[in-house]
NUDREN-744179 format. One record per residue (C-alpha): y, x, z. Coordinates in steps of 0.2 Angstrom, whole numbers, padded with zeros to 4 digits, always signed. Each point is the difference from the previous one (the first is absolute). Layout:
<sites>
YXZ ...
</sites>
This chain:
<sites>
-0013+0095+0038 +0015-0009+0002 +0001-0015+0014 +0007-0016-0008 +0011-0013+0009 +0001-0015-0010 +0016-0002+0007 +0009+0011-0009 -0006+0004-0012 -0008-0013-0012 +0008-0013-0009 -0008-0019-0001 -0013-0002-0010 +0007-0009-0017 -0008-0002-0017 -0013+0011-0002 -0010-0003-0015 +0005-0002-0019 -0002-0017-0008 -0008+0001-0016 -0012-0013-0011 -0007-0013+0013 -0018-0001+0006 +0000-0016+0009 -0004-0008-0014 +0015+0006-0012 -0008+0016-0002 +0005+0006-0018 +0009-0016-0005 +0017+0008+0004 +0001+0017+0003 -0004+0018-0009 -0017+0001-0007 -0003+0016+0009 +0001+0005+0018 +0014+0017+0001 -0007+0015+0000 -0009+0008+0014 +0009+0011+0012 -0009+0015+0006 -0009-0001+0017 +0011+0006+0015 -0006+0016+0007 -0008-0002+0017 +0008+0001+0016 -0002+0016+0012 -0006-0007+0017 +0012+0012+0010 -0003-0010+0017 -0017-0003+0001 -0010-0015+0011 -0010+0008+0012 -0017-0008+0002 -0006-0011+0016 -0017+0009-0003 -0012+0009-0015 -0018-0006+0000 -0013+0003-0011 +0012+0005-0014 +0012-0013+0003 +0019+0000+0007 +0004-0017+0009 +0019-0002+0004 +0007-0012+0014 +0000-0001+0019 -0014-0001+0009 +0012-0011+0013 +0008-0015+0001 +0006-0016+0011 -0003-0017-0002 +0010-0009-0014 +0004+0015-0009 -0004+0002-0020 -0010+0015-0002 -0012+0008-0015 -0008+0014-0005 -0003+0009-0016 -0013+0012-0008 -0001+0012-0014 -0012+0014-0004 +0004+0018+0010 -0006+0008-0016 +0013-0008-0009 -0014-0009-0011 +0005-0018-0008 -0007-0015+0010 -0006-0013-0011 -0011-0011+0010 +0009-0008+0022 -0008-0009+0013 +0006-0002+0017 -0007-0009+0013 +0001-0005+0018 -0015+0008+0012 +0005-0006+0014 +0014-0010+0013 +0007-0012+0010 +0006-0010-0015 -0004-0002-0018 +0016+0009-0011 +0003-0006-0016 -0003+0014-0013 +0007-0009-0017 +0002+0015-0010 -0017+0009+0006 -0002+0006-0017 +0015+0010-0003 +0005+0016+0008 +0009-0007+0014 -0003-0013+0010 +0014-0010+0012 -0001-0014+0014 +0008-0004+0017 -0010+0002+0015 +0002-0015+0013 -0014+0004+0012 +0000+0015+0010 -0017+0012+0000 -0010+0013-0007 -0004-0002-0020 -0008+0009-0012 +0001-0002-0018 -0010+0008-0014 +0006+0009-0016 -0014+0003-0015 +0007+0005-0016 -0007+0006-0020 +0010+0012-0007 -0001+0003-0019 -0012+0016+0000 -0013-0013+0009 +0002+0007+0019 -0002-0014+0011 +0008+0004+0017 +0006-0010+0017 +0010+0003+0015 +0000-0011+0017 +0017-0004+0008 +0004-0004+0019 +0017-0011+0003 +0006-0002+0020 +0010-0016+0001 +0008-0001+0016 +0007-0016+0008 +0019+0004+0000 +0018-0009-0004 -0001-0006-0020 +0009+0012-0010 +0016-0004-0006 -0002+0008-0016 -0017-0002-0015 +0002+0006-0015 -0010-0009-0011 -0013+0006-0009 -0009+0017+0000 -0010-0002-0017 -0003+0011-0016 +0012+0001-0014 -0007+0007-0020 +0014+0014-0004 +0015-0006-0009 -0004-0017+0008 +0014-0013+0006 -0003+0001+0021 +0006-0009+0011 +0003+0001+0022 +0007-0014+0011 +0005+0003+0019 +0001-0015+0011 +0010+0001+0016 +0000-0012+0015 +0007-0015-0005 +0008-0004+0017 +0011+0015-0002 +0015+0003-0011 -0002+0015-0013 +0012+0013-0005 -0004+0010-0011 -0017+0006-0008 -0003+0019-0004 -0014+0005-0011 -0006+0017-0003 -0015+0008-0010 -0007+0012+0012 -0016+0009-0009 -0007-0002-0016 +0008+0004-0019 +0014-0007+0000 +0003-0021-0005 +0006-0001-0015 +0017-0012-0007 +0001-0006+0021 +0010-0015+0001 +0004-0014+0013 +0000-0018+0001 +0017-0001+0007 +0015+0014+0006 +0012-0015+0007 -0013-0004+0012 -0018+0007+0010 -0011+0004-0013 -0016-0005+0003 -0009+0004-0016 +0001+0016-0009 -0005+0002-0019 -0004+0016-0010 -0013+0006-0011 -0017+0011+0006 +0004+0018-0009 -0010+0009-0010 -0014+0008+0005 -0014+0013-0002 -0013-0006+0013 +0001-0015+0013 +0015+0003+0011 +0007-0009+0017 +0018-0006+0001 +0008-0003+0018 +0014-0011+0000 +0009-0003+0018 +0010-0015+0001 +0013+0000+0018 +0008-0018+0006 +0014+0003+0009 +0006-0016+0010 +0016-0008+0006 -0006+0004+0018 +0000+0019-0004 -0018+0002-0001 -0009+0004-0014 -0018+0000-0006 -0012+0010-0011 -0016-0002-0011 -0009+0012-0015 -0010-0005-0013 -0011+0007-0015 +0000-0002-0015 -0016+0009-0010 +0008+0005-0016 -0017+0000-0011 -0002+0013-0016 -0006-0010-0015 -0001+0002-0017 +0013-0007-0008 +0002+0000-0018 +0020-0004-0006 -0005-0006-0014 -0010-0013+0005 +0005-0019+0000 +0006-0002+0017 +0007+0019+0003 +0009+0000-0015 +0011-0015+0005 +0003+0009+0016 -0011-0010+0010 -0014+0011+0011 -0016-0011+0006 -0007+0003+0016 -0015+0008-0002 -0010-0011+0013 -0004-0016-0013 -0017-0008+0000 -0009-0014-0005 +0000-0013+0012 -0018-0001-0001 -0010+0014-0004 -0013-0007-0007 +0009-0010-0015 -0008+0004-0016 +0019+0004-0005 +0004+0011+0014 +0000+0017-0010 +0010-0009-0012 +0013-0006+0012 +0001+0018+0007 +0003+0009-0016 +0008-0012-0012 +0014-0010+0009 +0008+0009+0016 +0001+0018+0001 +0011+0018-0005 -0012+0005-0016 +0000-0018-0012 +0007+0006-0017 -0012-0012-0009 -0002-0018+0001 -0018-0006+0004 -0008-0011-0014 -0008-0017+0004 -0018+0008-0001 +0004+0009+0016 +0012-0014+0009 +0002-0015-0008 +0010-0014+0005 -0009-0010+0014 +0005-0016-0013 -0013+0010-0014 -0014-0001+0013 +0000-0016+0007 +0013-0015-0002 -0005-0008+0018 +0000+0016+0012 -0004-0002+0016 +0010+0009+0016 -0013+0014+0000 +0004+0004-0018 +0018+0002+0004 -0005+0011+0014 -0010+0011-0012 +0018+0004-0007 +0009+0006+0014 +0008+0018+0003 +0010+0001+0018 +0006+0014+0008 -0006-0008+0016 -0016-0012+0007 +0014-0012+0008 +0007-0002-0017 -0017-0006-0006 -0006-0011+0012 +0017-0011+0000 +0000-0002-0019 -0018-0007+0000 +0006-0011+0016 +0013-0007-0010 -0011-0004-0015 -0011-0010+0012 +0012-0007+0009 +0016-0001-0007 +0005-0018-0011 +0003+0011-0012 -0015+0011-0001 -0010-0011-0014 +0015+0004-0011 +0003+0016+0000 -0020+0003-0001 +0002-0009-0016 +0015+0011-0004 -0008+0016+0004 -0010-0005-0014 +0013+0012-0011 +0001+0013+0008 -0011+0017+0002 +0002+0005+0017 +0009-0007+0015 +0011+0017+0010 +0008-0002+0016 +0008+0015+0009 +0011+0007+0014 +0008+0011-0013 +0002-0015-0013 +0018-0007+0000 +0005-0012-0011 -0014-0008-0005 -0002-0001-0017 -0013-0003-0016 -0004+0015-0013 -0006-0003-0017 -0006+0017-0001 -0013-0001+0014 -0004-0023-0001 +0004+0000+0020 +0012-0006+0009 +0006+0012+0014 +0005-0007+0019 +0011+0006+0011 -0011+0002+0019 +0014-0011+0009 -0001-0015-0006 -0022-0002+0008 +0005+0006+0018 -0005-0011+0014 +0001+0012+0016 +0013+0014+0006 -0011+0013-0003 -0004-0005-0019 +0018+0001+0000 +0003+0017+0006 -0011+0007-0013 +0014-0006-0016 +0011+0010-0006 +0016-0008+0004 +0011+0009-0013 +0013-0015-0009 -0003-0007-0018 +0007+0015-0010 +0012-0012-0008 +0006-0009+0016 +0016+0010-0005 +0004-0005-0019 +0015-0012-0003 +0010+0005+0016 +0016-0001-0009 -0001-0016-0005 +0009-0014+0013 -0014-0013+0000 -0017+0000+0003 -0014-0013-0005 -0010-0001+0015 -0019-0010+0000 -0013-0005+0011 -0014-0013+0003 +0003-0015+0011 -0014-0010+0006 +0007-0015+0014 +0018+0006+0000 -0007+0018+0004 -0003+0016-0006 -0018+0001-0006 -0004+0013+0003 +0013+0002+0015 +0010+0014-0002 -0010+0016+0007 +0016+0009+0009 +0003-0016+0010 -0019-0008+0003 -0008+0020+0001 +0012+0010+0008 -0010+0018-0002 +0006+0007+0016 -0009-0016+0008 -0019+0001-0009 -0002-0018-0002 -0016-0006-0010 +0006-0008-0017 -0007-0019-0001 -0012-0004-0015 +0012-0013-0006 +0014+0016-0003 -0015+0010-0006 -0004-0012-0013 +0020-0004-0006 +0001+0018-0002 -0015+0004-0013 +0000-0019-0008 +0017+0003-0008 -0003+0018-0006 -0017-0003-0008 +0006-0014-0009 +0014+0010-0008 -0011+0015-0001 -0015-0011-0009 +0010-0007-0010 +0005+0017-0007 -0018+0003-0003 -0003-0018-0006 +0014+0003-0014 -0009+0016-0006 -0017-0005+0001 -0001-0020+0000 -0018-0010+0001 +0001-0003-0020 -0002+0019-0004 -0015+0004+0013 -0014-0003-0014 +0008+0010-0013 +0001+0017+0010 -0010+0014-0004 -0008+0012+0010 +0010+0014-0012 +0016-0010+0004 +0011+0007+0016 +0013-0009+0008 +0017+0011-0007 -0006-0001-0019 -0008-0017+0000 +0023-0006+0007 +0005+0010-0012 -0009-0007-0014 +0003-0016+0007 +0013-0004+0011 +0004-0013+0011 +0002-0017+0005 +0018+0000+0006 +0004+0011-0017 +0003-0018-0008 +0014-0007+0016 +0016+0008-0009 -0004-0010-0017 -0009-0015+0008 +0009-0002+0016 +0014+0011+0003 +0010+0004+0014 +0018-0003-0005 +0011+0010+0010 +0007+0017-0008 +0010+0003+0016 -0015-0001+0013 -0012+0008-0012 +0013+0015+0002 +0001-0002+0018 -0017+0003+0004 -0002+0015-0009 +0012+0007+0014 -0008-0009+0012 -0018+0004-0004 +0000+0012-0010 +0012+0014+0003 +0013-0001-0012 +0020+0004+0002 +0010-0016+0004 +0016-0004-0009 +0016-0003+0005 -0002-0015-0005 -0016-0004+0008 +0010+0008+0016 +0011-0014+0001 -0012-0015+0002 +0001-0012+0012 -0012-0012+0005 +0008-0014-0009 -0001+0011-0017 -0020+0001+0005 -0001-0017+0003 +0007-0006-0017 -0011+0013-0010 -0017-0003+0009 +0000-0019+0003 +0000-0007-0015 -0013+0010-0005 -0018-0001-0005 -0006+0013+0014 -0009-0001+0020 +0006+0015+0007 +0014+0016-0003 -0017+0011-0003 -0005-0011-0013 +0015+0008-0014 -0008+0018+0002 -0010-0003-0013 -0012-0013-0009 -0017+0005+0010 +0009-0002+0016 +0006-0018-0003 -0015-0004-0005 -0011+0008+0017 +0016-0009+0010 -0003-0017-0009 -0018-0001+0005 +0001+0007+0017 +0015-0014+0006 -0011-0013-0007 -0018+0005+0009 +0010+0005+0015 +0007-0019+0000 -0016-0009-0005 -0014+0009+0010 +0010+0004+0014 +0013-0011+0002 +0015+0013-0001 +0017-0002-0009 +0009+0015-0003 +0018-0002+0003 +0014+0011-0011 +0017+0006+0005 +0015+0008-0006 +0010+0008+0015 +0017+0011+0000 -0001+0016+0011 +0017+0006-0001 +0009-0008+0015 -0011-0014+0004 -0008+0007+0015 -0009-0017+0004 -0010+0001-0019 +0007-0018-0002 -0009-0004-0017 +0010-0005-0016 -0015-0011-0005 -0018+0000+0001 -0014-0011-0003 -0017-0004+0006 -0014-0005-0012 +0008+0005-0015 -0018+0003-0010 +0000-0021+0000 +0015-0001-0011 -0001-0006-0017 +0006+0011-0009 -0011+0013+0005 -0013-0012-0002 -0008+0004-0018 +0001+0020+0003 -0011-0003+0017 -0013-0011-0009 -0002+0012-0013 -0003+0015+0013 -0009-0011+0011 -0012-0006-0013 -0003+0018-0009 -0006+0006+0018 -0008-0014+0009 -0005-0014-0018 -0012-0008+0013 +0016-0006+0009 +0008-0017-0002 +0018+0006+0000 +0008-0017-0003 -0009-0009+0013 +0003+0015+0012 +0018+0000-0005 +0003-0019+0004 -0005+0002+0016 +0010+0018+0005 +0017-0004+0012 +0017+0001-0011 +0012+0011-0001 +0013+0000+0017 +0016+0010+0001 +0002+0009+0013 +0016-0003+0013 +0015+0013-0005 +0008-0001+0016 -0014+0011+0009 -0006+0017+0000 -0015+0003-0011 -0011+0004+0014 +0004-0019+0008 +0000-0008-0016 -0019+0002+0003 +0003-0018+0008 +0003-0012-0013 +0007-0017+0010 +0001-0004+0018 -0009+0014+0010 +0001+0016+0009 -0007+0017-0006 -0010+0010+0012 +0005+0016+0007 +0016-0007-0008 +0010+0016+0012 -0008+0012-0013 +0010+0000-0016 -0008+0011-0017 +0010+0013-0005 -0002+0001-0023 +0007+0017+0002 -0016+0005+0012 -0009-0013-0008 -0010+0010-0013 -0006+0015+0011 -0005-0015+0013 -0009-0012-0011 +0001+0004-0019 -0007-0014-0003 +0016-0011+0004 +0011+0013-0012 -0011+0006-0014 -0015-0005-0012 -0015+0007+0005 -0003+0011-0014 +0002+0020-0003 -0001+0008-0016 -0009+0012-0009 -0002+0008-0016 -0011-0001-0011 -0010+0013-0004 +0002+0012-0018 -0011-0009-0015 -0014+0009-0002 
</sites>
């Protein structure tokens, strides 16, 4: 097996996914009717360098070290020494000086940091798929020693063909040099990539290869500092065999789901359901109503529990600070009555963007948006929005955010949660970061399945041939409200979704932008992609206003030569002008009738421009005043791998599935 060094030898990781007919709500309004045609499997991987096994018990292979020193990340991993597929994980701690967090101990690896030295022991009892139950005990030796000054984070399991991701933290005191990663054992890493080859690289990206039965990758990553030292760390990842079938919904537009989904609480009269009809790599058919029905078909006042009775994670954590943010969040009472439209409520590691699926009635949650400690967040995968690339050749960007007291709300993760540092994230962040994408995704579902229809569904109906018979909402914007600009419409195609800019289009300036979009009908740049995203943006800027209290503020900013990102114009609070006034009531009112929009909309703040003498980042400050951390400047051509959010809709897109 060849070693890999990412310094040499891999490019950065641009656009890796085609864009075809949108699932975020636009799913077969724009795009082919068909998904392309399936591509053979790839052939599995040899594993010419294999792991070699802490210790074999009881049938069982665990990997890792059975030493460590305080504040260093370690994990193990297990799979069966007889090659048979595992179906069923639990680890759990036996015994030491202080309780671990185990926050995947269902999957077939496990990572955490250790802060206290001591003895511990940990237990490993696994299922595999002929019925065999089997477990293995683990001893770890943590010794009281200097911090390391390199952690990879995290050893955890991968489903082959998955998107994986690893992270090394350094010592933030010390300058770094360079950073060399190299595979050392296991079937080789497919399509490696790194976060960066103009600077350390502190993440590395590929794909788990293929493979015949469960298989342990090694990475090691080396920090070499301006002081002349450098530092080492390994890491597993636990490449797990599934069966995949590439003709199923999610395979076949190239997107492999971990195999570690479940339902949040096991004993849901919907659990089965969840776990076979919304998530997984074998779905070719679309679950009817009788099986899964929208929550909104059950009952039209759920309550928290109901909501919980729909949930598929990848992890526990996941879980636990959705349902905290039902009860807790200003929020929460809507989006339990928004819920009402959908089937089933997915939030994943392995999820990124977020979007809605017609196909399936869910809306799908990228993992990143719920976590509340550094150890939730070491279990993401941290690879950027696939389209953080797209329209890199035009000169301007259109930058967005949500301002709440002249501040970012939520504050901007890079500068408020530096990873390196493992700061807790506040509530408050927490909240910001799922209100907005809720409301956007909800509103999708809300389009497709609004309150008027519930009554008329049948248990024979599904949700992909009940749209297509139907349609939408936002199918009657372009004739009733359209937005008027050909220009921008154009724009976000390349933007957004993929296409070839012109030369034309390659010569705007900010002031071109400005005239096109601001006499226009429309809240946002992500609004012209198409009719069902206007219609998801309208509804989120308004609930995100009235409920919470935040404005969104929009920009136009030239990136060729303006190093400061002075903006050419922007504008907070655009939702409140009025002329986008009757297409808001008429979104507003088709989701949420019980609503008075024209009393809600009398009291909302008016539109303010924002000062075009100052960067983008300190025009967060409208007024006298003085931004925090006002040092720290955002950089747009960084700013979609660091908080997508601030770049890009929150939606990815899929194809619809063939009719059958």
């Amino acid at each position: 097996m060849a070693f890999i060094s990412i310094k040499r030898f891999v490019s950065v990781l641009g656009v890796s996914a085609l864009l075809v007919a949108c699932g975020g709500g636009s799913d077969g309004g724009t795009g082919p009717a068909s998904p392309a045609p399936t591509p053979p499997p790839p052939a599995p991987v040899p594993d010419e360098t294999p792991a070699s096994p802490l210790l074999t018990s009881n049938n069982l292979e665990i990997y890792g070290s059975a030493d460590a020193v305080t504040g260093e990340s370690v994990g193990f991993a297990v799979r069966s020494a007889d090659g048979a597929d595992i179906r069923r994980v639990e680890w759990s701690q036996l015994s030491g000086p202080a309780t671990v967090p185990l926050l995947a101990s269902h999957t077939q690896a496990i990572g955490f940091d250790v802060i206290d030295a001591g003895d511990y022991s940990f237990n490993v009892a696994v299922t595999t798929i002929t019925g065999a139950n089997r477990s293995a005990e683990i001893n770890l030796t943590v010794s009281q020693d200097t911090a390391p000054e390199a952690n990879i984070r995290l050893d955890h399991a991968a489903t082959e063909r998955g998107r994986v991701s690893l992270r090394v933290d350094g010592v933030g005191s010390k300058e770094i040099n360079s950073i060399d990663w190299v595979q050392i054992a296991g079937p080789d890493a497919q399509n490696v990539t790194a976060s960066d080859t103009d600077g350390p690289q502190y993440y590395i990206f590929f794909d788990a290869p293929a493979v015949t039965i469960d298989s342990p990758i090694v990475y090691e990553a080396t920090i070499n500092y301006s002081d002349q030292t450098s530092a080492t760390d390994t890491a597993i990842v636990m490449v797990r065999n599934d069966n995949i079938n590439d003709s199923a919904y999610f395979p076949n537009s190239d997107l492999i789901v971990t195999a570690d989904m479940f339902a949040y609480r096991s004993d849901s009269p919907y659990a089965d359901a969840l776990e076979s009809c919304i998530y997984n790599n074998q779905i070719t058919q679309t679950c009817r109503f009788s099986e899964l029905p929208l929550i909104g078909q059950q009952t039209e006042t759920p309550t928290v529990d109901d909501i919980m009775d729909r949930t598929l994670v990848s992890h526990a954590w996941m879980g636990e600070q959705f349902e905290n943010y039902l009860r807790t969040s200003a929020a929460g009472s809507d989006m339990v009555k928004l819920l009402r439209a959908t089937t089933a409520i997915v939030i994943s590691y392995d999820v990124r963007p977020s979007f809605y699926w017609t196909a399936t009635g869910a809306i799908y949650l990228d993992g990143n948006n719920f976590w509340r400690t550094p150890q939730q967040r070491d279990t993401l995968n941290d690879r950027p929005d696939f389209r953080s690339d797209l329209g890199r050749d035009l000169t301007f960007e259109m930058p967005w955010r949500y301002v709440k007291d002249n501040a970012y709300y939520p504050q901007l993760s890079s500068i408020a949660y530096p990873v390196a540092e493992r700061r807790s994230r506040s509530f408050e962040d927490l909240e910001a970061s799922i209100s907005w994408l809720m409301y956007h995704e909800l509103g999708h579902a809300n389009d497709f399945f609004p309150s008027s229809v519930w009554a008329d569904l049948q248990s024979n109906d599904d949700p992909l041939s009940y749209f297509r018979e139907n349609g939408t909402l936002s199918d009657t914007l372009p004739t009733s409200y359209p937005l008027l600009s050909a220009e921008m419409a154009a724009l976000a195609q390349v933007r957004f979704a993929g296409e070839t800019a012109t030369a034309t289009q390659r010569g705007y300036q900010g002031d071109d932008i400005e005239q096109f979009f601001t006499p226009d009908r429309s809240p946002s740049y992500y609004s012209y992609l198409n009719e069902r995203e206007d219609f998801a943006t309208l509804f989120e800027r308004f609930m995100m206003i009235y409920r919470l209290e935040a404005g969104a503020d929009v920009g136009i900013v030239e990136v060729v030569d303006n190093p400061e990102l002075i903006i050419t114009w922007g504008q907070r609070n655009r939702i409140n002008e009025p002329a986008l006034r009757d297409r808001l009531r008429f979104t507003v009112e088709s989701i949420l009738p019980e609503l008075d929009f024209d009393a809600i909309q009398t009291t909302l703040p008016e539109p303010e421009l924002l000062d075009s003498t100052k960067s983008w980042r300190d025009s967060v400050v409208i007024g006298q005043g003085v931004l925090n951390n006002s040092d720290a400047r955002e950089n747009i051509e960084d700013a979609a791998h660091l908080e997508p959010q601030f770049q890009l809709g929150p939606d990815k897109w899929l194809p619809l599935p063939d009719e059958n």
